[in-house]
Each structure stands twice: as C-alpha cells, then as structure tokens.
Z-matrix of the N, CA and C atoms (Angstrom, degrees):
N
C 1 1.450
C 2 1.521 1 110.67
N 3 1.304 2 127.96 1 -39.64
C 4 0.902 3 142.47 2 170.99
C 5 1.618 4 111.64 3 -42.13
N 6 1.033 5 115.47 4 -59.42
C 7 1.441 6 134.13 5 -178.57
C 8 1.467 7 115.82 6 -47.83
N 9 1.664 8 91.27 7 -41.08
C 10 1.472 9 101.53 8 -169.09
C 11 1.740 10 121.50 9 -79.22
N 12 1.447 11 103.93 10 -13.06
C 13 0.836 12 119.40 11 -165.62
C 14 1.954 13 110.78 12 -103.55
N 15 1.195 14 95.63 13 -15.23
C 16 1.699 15 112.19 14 -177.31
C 17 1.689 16 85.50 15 -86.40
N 18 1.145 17 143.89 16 -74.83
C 19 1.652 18 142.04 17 145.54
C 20 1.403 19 114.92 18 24.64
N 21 1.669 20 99.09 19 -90.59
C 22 1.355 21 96.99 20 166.14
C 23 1.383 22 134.38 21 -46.96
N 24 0.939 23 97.85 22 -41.16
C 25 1.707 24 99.37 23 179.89
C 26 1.352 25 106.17 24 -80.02
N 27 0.801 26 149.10 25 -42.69
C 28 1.553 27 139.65 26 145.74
C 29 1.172 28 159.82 27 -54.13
N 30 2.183 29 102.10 28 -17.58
C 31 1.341 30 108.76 29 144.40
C 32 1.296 31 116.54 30 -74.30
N 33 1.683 32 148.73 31 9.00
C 34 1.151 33 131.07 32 -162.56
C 35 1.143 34 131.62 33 -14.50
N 36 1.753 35 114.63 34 -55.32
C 37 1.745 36 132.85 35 -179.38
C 38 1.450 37 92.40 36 -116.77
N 39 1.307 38 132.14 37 139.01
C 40 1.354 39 131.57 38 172.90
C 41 1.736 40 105.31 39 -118.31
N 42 1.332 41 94.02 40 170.19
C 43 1.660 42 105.19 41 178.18
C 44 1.304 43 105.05 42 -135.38
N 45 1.295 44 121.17 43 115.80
C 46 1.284 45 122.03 44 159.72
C 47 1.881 46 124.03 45 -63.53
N 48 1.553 47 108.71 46 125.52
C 49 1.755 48 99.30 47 -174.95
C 50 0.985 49 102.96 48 -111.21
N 51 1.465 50 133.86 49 156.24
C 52 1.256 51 115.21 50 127.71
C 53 1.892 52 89.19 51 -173.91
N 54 1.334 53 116.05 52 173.35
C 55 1.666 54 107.49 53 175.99
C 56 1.242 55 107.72 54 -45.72
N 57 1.313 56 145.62 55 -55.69
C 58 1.484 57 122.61 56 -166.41
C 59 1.509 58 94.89 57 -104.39
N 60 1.608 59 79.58 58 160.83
C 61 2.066 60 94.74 59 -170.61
C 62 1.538 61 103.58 60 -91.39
N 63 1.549 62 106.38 61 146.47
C 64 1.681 63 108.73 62 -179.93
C 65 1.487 64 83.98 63 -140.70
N 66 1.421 65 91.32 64 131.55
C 67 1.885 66 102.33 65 174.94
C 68 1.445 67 112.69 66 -121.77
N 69 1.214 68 129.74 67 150.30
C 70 1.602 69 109.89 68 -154.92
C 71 1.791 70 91.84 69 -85.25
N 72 1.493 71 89.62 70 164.36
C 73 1.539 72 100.37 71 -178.01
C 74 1.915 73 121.15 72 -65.06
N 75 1.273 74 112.13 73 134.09
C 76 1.405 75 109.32 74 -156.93
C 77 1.635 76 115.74 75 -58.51
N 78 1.591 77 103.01 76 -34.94
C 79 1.627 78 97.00 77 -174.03
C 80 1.947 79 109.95 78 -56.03
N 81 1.669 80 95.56 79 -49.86
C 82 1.191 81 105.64 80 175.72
C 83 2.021 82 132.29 81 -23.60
N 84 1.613 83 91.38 82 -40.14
C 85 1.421 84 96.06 83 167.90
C 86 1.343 85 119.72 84 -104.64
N 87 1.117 86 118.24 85 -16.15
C 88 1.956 87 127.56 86 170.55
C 89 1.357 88 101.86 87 -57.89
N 90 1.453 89 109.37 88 -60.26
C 91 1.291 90 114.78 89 171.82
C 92 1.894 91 141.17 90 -62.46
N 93 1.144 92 87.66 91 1.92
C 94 1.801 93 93.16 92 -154.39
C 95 1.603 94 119.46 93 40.53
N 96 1.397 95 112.03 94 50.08
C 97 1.344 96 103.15 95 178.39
C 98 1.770 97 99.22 96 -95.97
N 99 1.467 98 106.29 97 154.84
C 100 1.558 99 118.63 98 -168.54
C 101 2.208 100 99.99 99 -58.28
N 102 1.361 101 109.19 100 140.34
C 103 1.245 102 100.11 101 175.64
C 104 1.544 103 106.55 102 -137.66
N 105 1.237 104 129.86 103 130.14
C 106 1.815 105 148.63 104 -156.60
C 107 1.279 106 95.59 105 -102.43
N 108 1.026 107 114.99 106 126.41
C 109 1.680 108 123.66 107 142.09
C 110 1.225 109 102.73 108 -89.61
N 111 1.486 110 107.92 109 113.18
C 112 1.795 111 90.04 110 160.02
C 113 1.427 112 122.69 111 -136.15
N 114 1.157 113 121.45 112 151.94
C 115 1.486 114 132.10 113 172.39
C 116 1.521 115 89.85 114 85.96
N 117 1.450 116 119.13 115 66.61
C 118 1.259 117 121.31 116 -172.32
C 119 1.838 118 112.22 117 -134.24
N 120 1.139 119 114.42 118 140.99
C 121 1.636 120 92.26 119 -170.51
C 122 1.848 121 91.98 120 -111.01
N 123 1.731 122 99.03 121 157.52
C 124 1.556 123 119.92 122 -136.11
C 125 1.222 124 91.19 123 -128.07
N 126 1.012 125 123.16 124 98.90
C 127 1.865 126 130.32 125 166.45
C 128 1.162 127 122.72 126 -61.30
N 129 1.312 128 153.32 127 65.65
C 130 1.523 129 147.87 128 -154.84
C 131 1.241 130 104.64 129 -55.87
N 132 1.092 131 111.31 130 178.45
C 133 1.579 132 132.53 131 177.63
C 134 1.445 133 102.23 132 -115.90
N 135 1.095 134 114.75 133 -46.20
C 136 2.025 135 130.58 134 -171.55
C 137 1.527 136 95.74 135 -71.53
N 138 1.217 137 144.26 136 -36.19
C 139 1.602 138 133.14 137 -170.75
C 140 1.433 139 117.51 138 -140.76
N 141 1.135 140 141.08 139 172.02
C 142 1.660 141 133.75 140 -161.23
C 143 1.636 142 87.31 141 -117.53
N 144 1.316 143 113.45 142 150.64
C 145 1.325 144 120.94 143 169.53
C 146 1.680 145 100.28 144 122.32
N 147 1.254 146 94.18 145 -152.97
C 148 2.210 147 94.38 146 -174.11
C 149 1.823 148 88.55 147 -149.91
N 150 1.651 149 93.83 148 143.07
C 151 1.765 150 108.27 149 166.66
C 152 1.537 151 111.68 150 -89.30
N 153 1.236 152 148.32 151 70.82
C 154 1.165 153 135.81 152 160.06
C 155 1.117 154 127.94 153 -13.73
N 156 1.346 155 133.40 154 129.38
C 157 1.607 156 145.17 155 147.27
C 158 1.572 157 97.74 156 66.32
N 159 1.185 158 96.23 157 87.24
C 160 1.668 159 105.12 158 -173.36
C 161 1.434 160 96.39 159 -126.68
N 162 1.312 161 94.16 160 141.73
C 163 2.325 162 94.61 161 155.04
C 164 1.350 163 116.43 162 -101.58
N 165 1.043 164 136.13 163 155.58
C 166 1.310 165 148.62 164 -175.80
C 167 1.447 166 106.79 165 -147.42
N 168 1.630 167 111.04 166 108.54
C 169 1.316 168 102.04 167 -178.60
C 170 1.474 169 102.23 168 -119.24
N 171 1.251 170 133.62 169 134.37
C 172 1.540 171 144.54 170 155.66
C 173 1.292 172 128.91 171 -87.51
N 174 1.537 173 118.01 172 122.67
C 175 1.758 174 128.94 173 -171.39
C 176 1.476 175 81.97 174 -121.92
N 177 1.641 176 103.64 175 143.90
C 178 1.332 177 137.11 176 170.27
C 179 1.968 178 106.86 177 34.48
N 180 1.517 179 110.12 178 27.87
C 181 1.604 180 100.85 179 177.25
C 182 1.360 181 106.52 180 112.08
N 183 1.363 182 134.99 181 -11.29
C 184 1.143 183 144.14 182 179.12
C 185 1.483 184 141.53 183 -127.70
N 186 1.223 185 116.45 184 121.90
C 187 1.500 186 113.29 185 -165.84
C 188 1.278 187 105.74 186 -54.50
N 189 1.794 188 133.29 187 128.28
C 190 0.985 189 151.13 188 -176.14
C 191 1.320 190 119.62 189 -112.08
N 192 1.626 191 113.96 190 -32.58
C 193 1.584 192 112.49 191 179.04
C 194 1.769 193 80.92 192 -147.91
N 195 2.012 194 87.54 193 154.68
C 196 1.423 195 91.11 194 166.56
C 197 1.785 196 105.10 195 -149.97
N 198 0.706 197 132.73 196 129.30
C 199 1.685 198 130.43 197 -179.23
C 200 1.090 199 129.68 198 164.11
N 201 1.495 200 128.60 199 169.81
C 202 1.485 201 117.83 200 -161.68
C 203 1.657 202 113.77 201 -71.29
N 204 1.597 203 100.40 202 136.46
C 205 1.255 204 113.81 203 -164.12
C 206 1.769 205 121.55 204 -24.71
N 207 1.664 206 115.88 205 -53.15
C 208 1.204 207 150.58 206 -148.91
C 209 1.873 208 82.47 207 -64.62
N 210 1.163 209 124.89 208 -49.23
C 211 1.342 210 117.96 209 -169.07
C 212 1.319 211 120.92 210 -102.14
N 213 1.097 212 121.34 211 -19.19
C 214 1.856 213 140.06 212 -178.01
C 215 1.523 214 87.44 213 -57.95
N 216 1.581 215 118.54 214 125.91
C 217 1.146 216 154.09 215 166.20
C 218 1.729 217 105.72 216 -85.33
N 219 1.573 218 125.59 217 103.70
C 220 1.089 219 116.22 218 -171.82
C 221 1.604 220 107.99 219 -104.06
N 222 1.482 221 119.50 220 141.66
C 223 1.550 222 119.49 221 -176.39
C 224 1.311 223 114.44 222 -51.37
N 225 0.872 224 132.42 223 142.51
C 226 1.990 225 141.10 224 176.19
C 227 1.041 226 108.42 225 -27.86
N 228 1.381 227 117.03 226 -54.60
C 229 1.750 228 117.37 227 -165.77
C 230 1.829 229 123.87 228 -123.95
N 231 1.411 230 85.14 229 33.98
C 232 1.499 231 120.02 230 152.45
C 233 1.426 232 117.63 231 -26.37
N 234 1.767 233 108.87 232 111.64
C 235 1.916 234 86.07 233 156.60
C 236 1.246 235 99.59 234 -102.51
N 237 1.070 236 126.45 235 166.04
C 238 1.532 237 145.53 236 -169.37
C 239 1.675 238 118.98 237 -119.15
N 240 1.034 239 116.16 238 111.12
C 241 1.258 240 115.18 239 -172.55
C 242 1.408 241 98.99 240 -110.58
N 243 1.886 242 134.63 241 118.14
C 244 1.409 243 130.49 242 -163.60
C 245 1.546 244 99.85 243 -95.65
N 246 1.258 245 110.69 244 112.30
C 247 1.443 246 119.71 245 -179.58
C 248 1.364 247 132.05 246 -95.17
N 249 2.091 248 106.42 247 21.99
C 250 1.040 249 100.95 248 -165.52
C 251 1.681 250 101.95 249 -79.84
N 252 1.415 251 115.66 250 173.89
C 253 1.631 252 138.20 251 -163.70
C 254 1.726 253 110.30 252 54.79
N 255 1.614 254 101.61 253 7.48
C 256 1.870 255 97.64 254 -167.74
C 257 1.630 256 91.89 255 -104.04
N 258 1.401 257 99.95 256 -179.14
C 259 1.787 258 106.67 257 178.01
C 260 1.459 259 90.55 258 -139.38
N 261 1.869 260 106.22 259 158.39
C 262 0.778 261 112.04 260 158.57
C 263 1.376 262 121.85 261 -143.07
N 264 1.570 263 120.11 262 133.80
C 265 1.362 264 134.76 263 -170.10
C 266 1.887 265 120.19 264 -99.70
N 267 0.891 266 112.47 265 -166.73
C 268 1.702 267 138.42 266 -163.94
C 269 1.786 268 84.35 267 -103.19
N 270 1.251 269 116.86 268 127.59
C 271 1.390 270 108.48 269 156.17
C 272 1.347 271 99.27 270 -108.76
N 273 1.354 272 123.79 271 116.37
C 274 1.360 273 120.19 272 145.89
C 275 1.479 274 134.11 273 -82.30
C-alpha cells in the first residue's frame, strides 16, 4: 500500500512512452471524462526496476487509481488508452 501511494503522488502528470506516440483522446480531456492507461508498465521514481501491467486511471487531472491491471476497477465511462509494450513515467 505504501508503494501505491508514493505512485500516486508521483505520477501527478504522466507521459505516455514508447516508439509510437499515443495522445489521449480529445473529448476525453474537454470533457473531464475519467481516462485508463491500461496494461501499461510504470517506471517509479521511489525504486529502480519497472511495474508491469498496471492501470492508471485519471479523474479531473489526477491520478485516482493505480495497480495491477487484473484488479483495477475502471469508472463506467472510461476511455481506455491500451498501454501494453508502452511505459509510463513522472513528467517533471
């Protein structure tokens, strides 16, 4: 829990990587509707190594849930951005 919670507070703004560019879908942020990364692997800032197959979901600008895909409960009207082979980091 601990972990999960150093995460949040440290993905605040995220960046999606990987060779090709994925930008989240436009209504999604016009709207403030909730938007998922999922099945995405999560580079911490707090420990060296990589989190595999994680969701990361953001409400109104802010990371709201973070954890491995299989259990992350995503909001109803979710867009989904599939992040598998991508990473995602801390933009500072």
């Amino acid at each position: 829990m601990r972990l999960h919670n150093m995460l949040i507070n440290l993905l605040g703004i995220c960046v999606l990587v990987s060779c090709s560019s994925v930008s989240p879908p436009t209504a999604a942020i016009q709207d403030h509707q909730p938007l998922a990364f999922v099945h995405v692997n999560v580079i911490p800032m707090t420990q060296s190594g990589l989190i595999e197959d994680q969701t990361v979901v953001i409400e109104r600008g802010k990371i709201t849930r973070i954890g491995p895909s299989a259990s992350i409960r995503l909001p109803r009207n979710a867009s989904q951005i599939d992040g598998r082979e991508k990473y995602l980091i801390p933009d500072w």
